[in-house]
matplotlib code that plots the C-alpha trace (Angstrom):
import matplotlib.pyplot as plt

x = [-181.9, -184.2, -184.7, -187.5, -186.9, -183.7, -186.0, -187.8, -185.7, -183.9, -187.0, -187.1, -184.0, -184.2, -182.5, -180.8, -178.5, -175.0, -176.6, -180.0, -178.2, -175.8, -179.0, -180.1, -177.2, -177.1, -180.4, -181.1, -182.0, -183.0, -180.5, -180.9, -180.2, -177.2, -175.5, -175.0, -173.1, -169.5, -167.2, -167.3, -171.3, -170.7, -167.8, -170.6, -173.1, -170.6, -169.2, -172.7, -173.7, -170.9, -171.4, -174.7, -174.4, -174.2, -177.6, -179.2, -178.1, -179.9, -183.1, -183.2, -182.7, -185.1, -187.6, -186.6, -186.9, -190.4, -191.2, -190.0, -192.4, -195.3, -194.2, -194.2, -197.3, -199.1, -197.9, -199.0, -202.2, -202.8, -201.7, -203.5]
y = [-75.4, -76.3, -75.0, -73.6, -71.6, -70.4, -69.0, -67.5, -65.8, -64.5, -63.0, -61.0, -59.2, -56.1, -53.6, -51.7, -55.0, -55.5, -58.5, -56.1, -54.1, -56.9, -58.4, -54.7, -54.2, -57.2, -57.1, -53.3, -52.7, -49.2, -47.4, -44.3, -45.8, -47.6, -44.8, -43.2, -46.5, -46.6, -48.8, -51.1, -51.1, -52.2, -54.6, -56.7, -56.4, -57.2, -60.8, -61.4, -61.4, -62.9, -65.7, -65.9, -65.1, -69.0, -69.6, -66.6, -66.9, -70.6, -68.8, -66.2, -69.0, -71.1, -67.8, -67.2, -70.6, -70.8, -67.8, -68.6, -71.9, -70.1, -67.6, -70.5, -72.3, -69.3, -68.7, -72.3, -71.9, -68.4, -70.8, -73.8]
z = [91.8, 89.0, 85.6, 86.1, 89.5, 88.0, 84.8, 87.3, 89.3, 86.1, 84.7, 87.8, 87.3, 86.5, 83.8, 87.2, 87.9, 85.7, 84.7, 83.9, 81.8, 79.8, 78.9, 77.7, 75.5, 74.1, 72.8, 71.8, 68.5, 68.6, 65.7, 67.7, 70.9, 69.5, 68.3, 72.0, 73.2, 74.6, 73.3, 75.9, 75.3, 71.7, 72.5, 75.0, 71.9, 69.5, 70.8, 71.8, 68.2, 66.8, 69.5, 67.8, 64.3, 62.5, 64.8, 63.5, 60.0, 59.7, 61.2, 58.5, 56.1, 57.3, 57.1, 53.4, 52.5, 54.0, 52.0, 49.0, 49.3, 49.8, 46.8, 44.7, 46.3, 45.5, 41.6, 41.5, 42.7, 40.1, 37.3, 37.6]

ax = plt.figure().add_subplot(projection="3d")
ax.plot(x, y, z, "-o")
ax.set_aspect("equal")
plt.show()
């Protein structure tokens, strides 16, 4: 099966299926929502993000940093 197909077929499944519903968990972010989850729910979210965590860390450095340039560009700019 090809990449594609198998994206497609994926994008189909819906939040119903135990796969549905991983996919759900792992990716709430609802504060309210998160509070009524079982421990099991927050283990899946939990190793999930950990998995994740070094990936989304150089993301949210990569945003700062971009901000931070454009802070600066922009005191530049006001200066000169």
């Amino acid at each position: 099966m090809q990449w594609e197909e198998f994206k497609q077929l994926l994008s189909g499944i819906g939040p119903d299926t135990p796969l549905g519903r991983i996919v759900q968990i792992r990716s709430e972010t609802d504060p309210d929502r998160l509070k009524s989850y079982s421990p099991a729910m927050n283990r899946i979210r939990a190793e999930w993000r950990l998995r994740h965590a070094p990936e989304r860390a150089r993301q949210e450095t990569d945003r700062f940093l971009k901000q931070m340039e454009a802070a600066f560009l922009s005191m530049a700019k006001s200066s000169g």
